[in-house]
C-alpha positions as CSV (number, residue, x, y, z in Angstrom):
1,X,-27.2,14.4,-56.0
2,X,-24.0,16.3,-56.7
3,X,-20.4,15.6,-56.1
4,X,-20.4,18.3,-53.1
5,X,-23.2,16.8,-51.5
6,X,-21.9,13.2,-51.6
7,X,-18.4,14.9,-50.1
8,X,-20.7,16.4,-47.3
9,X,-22.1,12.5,-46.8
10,X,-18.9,10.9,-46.6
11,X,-17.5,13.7,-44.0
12,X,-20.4,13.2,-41.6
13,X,-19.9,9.6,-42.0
14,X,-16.3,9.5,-41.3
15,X,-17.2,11.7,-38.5
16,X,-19.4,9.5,-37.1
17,X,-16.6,6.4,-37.4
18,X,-14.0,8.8,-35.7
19,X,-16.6,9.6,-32.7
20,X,-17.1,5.4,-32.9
21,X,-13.7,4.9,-32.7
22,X,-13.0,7.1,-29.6
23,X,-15.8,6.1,-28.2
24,X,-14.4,2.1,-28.2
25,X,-10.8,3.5,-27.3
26,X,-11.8,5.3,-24.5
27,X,-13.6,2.0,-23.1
28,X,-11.0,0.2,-23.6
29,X,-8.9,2.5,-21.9
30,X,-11.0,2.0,-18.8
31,X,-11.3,-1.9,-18.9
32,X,-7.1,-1.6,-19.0
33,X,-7.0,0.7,-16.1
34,X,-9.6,-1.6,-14.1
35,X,-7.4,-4.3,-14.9
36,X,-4.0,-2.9,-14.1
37,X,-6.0,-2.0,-10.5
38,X,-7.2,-5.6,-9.8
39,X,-3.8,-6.9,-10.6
40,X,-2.2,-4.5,-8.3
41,X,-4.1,-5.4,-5.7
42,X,-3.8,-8.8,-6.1
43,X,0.1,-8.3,-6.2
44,X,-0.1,-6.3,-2.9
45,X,-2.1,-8.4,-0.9
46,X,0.2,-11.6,-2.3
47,X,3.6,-9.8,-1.5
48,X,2.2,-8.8,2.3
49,X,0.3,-12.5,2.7
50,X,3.9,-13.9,2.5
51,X,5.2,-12.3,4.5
52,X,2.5,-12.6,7.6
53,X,2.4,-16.5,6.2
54,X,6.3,-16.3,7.3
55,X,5.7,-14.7,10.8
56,X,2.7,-17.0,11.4
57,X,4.0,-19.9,10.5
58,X,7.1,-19.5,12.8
59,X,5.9,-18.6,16.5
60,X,9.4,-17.8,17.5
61,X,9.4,-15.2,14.8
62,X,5.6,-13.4,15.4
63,X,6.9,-13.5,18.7
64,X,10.0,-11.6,17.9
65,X,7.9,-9.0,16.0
66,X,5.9,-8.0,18.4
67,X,8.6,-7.7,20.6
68,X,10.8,-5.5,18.0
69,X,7.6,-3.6,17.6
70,X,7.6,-2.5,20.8
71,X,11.2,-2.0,22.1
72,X,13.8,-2.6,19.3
73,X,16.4,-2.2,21.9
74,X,15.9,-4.8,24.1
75,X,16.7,-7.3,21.3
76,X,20.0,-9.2,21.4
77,X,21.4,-8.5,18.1
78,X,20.8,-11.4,16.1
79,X,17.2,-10.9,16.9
80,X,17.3,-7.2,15.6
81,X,19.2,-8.6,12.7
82,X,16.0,-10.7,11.6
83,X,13.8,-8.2,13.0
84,X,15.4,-6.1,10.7
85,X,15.0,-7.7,7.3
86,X,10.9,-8.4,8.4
87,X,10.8,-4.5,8.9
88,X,12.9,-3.6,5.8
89,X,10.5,-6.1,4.0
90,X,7.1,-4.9,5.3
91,X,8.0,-1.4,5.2
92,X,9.0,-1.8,0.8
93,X,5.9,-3.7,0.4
94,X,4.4,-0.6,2.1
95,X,5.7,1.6,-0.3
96,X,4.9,-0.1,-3.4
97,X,1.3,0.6,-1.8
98,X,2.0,4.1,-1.7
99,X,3.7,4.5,-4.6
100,X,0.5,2.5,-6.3
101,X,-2.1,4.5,-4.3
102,X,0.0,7.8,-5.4
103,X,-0.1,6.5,-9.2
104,X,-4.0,5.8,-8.9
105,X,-3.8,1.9,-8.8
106,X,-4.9,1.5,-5.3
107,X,-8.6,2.6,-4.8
108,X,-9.1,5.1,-1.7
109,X,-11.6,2.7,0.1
110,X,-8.5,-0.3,-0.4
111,X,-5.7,2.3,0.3
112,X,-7.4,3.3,3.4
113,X,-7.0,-0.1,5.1
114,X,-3.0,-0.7,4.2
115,X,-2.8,3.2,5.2
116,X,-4.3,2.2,8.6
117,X,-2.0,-0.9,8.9
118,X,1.4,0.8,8.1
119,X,0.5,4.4,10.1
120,X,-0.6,1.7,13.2
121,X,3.3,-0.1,12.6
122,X,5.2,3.4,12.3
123,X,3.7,4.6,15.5
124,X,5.3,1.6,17.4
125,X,8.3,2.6,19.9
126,X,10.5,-0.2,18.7
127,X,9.8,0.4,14.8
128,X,10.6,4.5,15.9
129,X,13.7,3.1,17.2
130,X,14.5,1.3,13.6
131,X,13.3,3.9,11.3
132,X,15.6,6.2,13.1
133,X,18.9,4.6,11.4
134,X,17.4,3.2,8.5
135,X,15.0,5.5,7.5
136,X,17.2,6.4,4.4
137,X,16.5,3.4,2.3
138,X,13.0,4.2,1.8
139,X,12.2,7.2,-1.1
140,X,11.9,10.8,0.3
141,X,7.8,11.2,-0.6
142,X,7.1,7.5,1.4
143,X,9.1,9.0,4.5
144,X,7.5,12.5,4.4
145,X,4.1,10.8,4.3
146,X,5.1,8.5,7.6
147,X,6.9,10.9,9.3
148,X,3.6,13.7,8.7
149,X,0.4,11.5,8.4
150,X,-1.9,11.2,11.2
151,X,-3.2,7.7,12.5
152,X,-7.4,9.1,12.5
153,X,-8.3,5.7,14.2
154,X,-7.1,3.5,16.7
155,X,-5.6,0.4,15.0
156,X,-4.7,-2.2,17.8
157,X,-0.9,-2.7,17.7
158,X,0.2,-6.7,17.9
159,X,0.8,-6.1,21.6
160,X,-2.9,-5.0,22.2
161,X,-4.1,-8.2,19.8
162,X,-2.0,-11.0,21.6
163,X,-3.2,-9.3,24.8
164,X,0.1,-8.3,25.9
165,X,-0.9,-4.7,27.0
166,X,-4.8,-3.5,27.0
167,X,-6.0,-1.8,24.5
168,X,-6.5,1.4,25.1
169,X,-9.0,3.8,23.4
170,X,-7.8,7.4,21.3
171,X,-9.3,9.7,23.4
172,X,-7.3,9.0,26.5
């Protein structure tokens, strides 16, 4: 065997270790991404459990936000002072989710669900009534996508859940 042929050998087989090597980076690449999407999820459904674990382990305070939900202005002002931070609250933890969805983090099947939740707490009168004046603390993109996304299914608002108001279908 000559000395070209033996060259030839050793560039096919560090070829073959280069094709290897992207191979195992490009899997590992994947497992990373999988992970960084089950630890977002986690962290989003951790930051939001709080928060309902707050309201639900406080009647007075679920009370209060269903109430706020659905007429902001009939609260006495301390109330829509701590109505206030629960809505400021919920609504960032909403857009980390979109921000996470918008980076590719969140799943569409997962994103759906939180997208359904948050479209069904913007539509409220009372939370209209509070995104009017505060609307500005929340990034441009997270407001656009409120203010222009459709609610494609009816999500039962707290009122219609603690049987408050009936629920009424869409198509009416």
């Amino acid at each position: 065997m000559t000395l070209n042929e033996l060259g030839n050998i050793g560039e096919f087989v560090s070829s073959i270790g280069v094709i290897v090597s992207l191979i195992y980076l490009a899997l590992q690449v994947r497992k990373n991404t999988e992970t960084e999407r089950t630890s977002t999820y986690q962290s989003v459904v951790s930051d939001f459990g709080s928060l309902n674990r707050a309201m639900a382990s406080t009647p007075e305070l679920s009370y209060l936000f269903v109430k706020g939900m659905e007429d902001f202005g009939e609260l006495s002002s301390d109330e829509k002072a701590r109505i206030s931070q629960l809505f400021f609250a919920a609504f960032h933890y909403f857009e980390n989710m979109f921000y996470q969805y918008q980076k590719g983090y969140l799943e569409e099947d997962v994103w759906r669900g939180w997208k359904r939740i948050m479209l069904s707490y913007y539509a409220r009168p009372g939370f209209q009534t509070w995104w009017s004046v505060r609307r500005d603390v929340y990034s441009q993109a997270f407001g656009e996508f409120l203010e222009t996304t459709e609610l494609e299914v009816h999500i039962a608002s707290y009122d219609d859940v603690t049987q408050l108001k009936p629920v009424t279908p869409l198509s009416e």
